[in-house]
N, C-alpha and C positions, 0 to 999 in steps of 0.2 A: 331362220333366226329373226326374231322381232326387231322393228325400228329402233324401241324402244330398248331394248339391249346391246343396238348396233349404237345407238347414239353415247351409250355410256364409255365407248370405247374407241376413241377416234385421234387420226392424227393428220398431220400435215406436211406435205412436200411445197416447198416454194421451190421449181425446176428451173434452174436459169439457162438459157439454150443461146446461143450465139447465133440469132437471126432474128431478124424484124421487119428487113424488109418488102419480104415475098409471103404475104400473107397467108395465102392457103396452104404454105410449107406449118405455120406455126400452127394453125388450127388442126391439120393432121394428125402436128404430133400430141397434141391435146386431146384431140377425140381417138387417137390411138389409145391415151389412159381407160377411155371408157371399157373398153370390150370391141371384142374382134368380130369381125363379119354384122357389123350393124347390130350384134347382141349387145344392147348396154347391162354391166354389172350394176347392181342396184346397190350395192355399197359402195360405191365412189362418187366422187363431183367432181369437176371444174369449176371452180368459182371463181376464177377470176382472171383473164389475160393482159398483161399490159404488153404491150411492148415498143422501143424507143427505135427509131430512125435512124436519129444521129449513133446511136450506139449500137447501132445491130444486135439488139440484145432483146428479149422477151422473160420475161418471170411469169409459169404457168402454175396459178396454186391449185394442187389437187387435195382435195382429203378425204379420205377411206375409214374402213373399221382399221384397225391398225394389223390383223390379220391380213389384210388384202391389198392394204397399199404400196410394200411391195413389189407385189406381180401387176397393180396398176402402173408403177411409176418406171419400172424395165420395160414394158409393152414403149410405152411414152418414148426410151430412151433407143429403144430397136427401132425407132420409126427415127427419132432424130438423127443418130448416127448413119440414117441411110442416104438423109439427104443435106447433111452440110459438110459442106468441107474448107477443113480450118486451112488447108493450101492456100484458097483464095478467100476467104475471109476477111470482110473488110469494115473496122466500124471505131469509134474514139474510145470506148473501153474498155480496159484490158481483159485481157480473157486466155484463158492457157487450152480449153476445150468445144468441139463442137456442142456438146451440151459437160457443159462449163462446171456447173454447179448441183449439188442436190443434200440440200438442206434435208432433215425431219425434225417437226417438232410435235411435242407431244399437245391435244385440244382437249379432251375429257378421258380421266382415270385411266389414264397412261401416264407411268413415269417414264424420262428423259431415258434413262436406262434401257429400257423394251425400246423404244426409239433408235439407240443405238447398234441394238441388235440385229432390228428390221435394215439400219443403214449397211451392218456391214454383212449382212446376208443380200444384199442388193448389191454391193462392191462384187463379191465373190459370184454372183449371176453375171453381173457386165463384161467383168473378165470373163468370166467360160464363153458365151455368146458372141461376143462382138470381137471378133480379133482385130488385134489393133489397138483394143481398148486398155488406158493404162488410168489408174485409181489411185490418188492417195487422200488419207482420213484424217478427218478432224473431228474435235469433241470427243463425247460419250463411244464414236466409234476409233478415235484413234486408243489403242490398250496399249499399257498399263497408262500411258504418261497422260491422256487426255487433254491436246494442248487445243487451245482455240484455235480457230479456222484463219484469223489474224496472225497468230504465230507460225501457223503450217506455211501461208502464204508468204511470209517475210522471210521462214526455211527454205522454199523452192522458187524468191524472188518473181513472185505471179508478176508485178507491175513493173517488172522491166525487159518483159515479152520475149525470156531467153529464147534460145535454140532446144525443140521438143529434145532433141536427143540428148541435151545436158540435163534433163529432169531425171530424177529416180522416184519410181511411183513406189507406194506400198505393196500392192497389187499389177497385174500383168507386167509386160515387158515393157522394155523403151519405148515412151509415144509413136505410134505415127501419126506421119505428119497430115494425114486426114482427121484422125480420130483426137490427136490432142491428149491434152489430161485433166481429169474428173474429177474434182472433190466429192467429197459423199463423206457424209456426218450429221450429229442429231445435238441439236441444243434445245434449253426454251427458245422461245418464237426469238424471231430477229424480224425485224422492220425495215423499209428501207422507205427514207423520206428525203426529199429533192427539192429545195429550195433554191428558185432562181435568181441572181442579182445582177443590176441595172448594168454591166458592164461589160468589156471586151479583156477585161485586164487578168490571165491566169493568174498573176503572182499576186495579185491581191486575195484572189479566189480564194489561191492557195494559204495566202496570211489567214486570211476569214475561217476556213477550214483547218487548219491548224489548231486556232485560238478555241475551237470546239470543245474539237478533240478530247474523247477521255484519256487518254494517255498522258497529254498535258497538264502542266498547272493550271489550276481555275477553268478545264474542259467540262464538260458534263458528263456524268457517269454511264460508260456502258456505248457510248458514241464513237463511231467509228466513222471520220468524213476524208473527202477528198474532193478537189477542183477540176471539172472540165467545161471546154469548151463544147457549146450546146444549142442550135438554132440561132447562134449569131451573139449570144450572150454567156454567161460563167454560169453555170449550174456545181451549188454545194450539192452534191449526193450523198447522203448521211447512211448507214447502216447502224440500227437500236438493237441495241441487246438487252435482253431481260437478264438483269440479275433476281439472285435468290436477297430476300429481304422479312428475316424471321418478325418484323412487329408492322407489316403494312397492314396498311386498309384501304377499302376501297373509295376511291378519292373522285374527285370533280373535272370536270374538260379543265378548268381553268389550271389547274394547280401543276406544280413542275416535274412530281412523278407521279405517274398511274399506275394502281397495282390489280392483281388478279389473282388468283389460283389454279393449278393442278393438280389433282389426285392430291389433295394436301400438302402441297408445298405452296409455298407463298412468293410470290416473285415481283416486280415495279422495272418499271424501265422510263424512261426522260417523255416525255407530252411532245408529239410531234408540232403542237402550239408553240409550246416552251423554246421549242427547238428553230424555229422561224422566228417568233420573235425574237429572238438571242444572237440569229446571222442579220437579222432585218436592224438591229442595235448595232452590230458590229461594223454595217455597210454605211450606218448611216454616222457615225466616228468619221467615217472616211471619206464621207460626202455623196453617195452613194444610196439610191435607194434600190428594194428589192420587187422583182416581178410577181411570181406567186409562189406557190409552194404544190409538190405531187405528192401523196402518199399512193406508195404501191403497193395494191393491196388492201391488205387489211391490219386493222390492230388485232392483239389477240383475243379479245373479248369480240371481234365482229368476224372472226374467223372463225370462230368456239360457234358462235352463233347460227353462221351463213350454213356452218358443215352440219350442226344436227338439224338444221328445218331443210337443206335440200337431199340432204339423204334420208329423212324421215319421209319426203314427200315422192325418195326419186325421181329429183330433178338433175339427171347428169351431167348437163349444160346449162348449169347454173350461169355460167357469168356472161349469157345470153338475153338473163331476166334479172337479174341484181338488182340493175336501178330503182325498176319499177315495187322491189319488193321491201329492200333494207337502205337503201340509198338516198 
């Protein structure tokens, strides 16, 4: 298959795994995405690793042809499940699983829909494979009702770190308590940006992060924030959601939503700018100034990007050369 056909057809895993620590656990599970026995698949990448300290936490983005990604992101996930264990597990945010999380979003001429597909055909792998392993779905993969991955969360109270065994997955049996439980679901891209402010004070954090908030009066649309305690300081952690937005265009850094396309549909989501200036206002109400800001990752337009030039180039460890290329 051509580059050039692979590249029209591409999606993305942002894999959230509950370890940050012990570094060469997380690189593992990332060049596990690639291919087995030192074969790299030439439709995949890693493009990008972060991962936080304070949180024990890592977001591995992989992106594939959307046929492939996948069998890239279960390999990923057979490698995580071998070596965390959510028993001993220890970090400031919340987390229900050893690998926690598994986003897909769709990057070129794939709709959300095919996304959701590959998510819950990759549900239904994890369960067969990993015993122990228990799934439940959000988005384009939860059917008929497709509730967000916010609603599923505030159904199985992810942030008040019940008892695995009071969870009911969609998928497999009662957690174990190694193994935890999985979200896996397909939206447009979701973002997640971290803006740090001058202080020691959660309940301010939490005033600041509230006042955000889309769910809120006068929030910003598509924002999902919360306050923790972070290197000795409050860290806002925001999660951006693209909405669909049938009369966008393509807009400036400066301006307070940025929009793009997929496969023809039209989507905008809030300026990670917008969005620091807007806590960096709210800190400074309060006397209060802010430290800096992290985006994780990528926007969708530098992830659309990063995926068709390192798989056009088969570069499978992209986010070993990033810097030096789009950075």
């Amino acid at each position: 298959m051509s580059s050039s056909r692979l590249g029209s057809r591409l999606a993305a895993c942002l894999l959230n795994i509950s370890e940050a620590r012990r570094k060469h656990i997380v690189e593992n599970i990332a060049n596990a995405a690639l291919g087995k026995n030192g074969q790299k698949h030439p439709e995949v990448s890693v493009l990008n690793i972060f991962s936080d300290q304070d949180y024990n936490r890592s977001v591995i983005t992989i992106a594939a042809s959307v046929d492939e990604l996948g069998n890239s992101v279960l390999a990923a996930c057979l490698e995580a499940f071998q070596s965390i264990d959510m028993q001993v597990q220890e970090g400031i945010h919340p987390c229900l699983g050893a690998v926690d999380l598994i986003p897909i979003y769709p990057l070129t001429n794939v709709g959300v829909e095919e996304c959701g597909a590959v998510a819950r055909s990759l549900a239904e792998n994890l369960v067969r494979h990993i015993p122990g392993c228990s799934v439940f779905l959000f988005g384009e993969a939860h059917l008929p009702e497709k509730r967000t991955l916010v609603q599923r969360r505030k159904q199985l109270g992810c942030f008040t770190r019940r008892d695995f065994s009071a969870l009911e997955p969609d998928l497999g049996a009662a957690p174990a308590r190694r193994c935890g439980l999985t979200g896996i679901g397909a939206s447009p891209y979701v973002m997640n940006c971290n803006v740090t402010i001058d202080s020691q004070d959660l309940a301010l954090g939490k005033e600041i992060a509230s006042a955000i908030r889309g769910s809120n009066v006068n929030g910003l649309k598509g924002v999902q924030a919360m306050a923790f305690p972070h290197e000795g300081k409050i860290e806002i952690a925001c999660n951006i959601e693209s909405f669909e937005d049938q009369e966008s265009t393509e807009t400036s850094g400066d301006a307070q939503y940025m929009a793009y396309s997929v496969f023809g549909d039209q989507f905008s989501y809030v300026s990670p700018h917008y969005i620091e200036a807007q806590i960096k206002k709210l800190a400074s109400d309060r006397g209060i100034g802010t430290i800096g800001r992290a985006l994780i990752g990528f926007t969708p337009q530098e992830c659309k990007n990063c995926a068709e030039y390192a798989i056009k180039k088969s570069i499978g460890e992209f986010w070993k050369i990033r810097e030096g290329v789009f950075m």
